[in-house]
C-alpha positions as CSV (number, residue, x, y, z in Angstrom):
1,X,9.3,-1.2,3.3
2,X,5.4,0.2,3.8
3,X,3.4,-0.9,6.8
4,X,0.7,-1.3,4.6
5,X,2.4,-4.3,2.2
6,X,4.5,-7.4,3.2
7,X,5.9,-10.3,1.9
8,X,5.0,-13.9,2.7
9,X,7.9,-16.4,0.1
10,X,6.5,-14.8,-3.4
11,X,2.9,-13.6,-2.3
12,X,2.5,-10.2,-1.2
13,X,0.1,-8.8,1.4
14,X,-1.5,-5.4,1.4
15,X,-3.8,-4.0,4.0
16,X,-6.0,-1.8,2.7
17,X,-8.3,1.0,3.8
18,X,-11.7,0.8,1.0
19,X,-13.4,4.0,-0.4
20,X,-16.3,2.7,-2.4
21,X,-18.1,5.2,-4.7
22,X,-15.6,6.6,-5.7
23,X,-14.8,9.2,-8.7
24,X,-12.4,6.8,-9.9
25,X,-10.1,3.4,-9.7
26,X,-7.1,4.5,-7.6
27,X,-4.4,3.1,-5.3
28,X,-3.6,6.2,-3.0
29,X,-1.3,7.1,0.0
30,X,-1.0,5.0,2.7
31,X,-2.9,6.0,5.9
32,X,-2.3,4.3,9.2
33,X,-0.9,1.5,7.9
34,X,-3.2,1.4,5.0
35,X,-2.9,1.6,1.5
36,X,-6.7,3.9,0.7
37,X,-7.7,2.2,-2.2
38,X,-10.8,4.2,-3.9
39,X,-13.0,2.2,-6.4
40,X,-16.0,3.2,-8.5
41,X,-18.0,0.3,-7.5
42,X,-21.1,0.7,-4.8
43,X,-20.9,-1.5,-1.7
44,X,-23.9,-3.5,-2.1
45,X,-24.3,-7.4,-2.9
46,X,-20.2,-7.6,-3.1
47,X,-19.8,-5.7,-6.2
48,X,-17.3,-3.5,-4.4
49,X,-14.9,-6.5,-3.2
50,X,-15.4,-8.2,-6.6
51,X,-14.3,-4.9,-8.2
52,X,-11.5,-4.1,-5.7
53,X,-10.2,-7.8,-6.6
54,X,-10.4,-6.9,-10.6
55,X,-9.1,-3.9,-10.1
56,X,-6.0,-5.0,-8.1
57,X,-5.6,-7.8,-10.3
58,X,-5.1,-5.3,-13.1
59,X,-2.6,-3.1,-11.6
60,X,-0.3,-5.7,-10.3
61,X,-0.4,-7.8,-13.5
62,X,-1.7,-11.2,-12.6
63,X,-5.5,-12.8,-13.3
64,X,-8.1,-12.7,-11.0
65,X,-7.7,-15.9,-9.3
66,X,-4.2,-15.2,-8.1
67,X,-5.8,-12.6,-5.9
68,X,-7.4,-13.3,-3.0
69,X,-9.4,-11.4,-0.3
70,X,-8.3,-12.9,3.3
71,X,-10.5,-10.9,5.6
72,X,-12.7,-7.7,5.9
73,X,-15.5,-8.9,3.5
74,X,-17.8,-7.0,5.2
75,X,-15.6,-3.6,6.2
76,X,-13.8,-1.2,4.5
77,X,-10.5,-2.3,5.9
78,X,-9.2,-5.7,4.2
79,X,-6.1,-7.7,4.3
80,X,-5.7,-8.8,0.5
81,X,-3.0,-11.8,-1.1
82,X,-1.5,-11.5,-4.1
83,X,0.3,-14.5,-5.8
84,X,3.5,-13.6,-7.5
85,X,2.7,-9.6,-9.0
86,X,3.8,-9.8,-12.7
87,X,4.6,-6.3,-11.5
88,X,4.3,-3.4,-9.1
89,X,3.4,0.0,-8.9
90,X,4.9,2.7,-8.1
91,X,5.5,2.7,-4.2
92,X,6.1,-1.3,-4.1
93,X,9.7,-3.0,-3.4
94,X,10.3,-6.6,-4.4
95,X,11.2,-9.1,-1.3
96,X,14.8,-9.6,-1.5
């Protein structure tokens, strides 16, 4: 299992590392501990977490309130909960 994700009963965790501006939506290698997660979205007014949120939402299956930001509003690294993923990309494990 990564350093960057855990599980907590049937939510998982991910830390992330932020890259706002980016070319495109992406989940890429982990970095420190840290998943780098590049959006497109610019990191003004909180379009960039809302989009993050969205975006993560999308690639792990579930709606958008089942994913939650727990800290790191303000930074580019964030510690992210995700209720029960529908399912996981590539890279994930399922808690046993």
């Amino acid at each position: 299992m990564s350093a960057s994700y855990r599980w907590q009963g049937n939510t998982l965790i991910l830390e992330v590392k932020v890259q706002p501006r980016a070319s495109r939506d992406e989940i890429g290698q982990e970095i420190d501990g840290r998943l780098k997660v590049r959006i497109t979205a610019p990191p003004v007014d909180g379009k960039a977490n809302t989009h993050l949120l969205r975006f993560l939402a999308g690639q792990f299956g579930v709606a958008g309130s089942r994913v939650q930001l727990l800290n790191g509003a303000s930074g580019r690294q964030k510690r992210i909960a995700i209720d029960r993923p529908a399912r996981l990309p590539p890279g994930f494990e399922r808690c046993t």
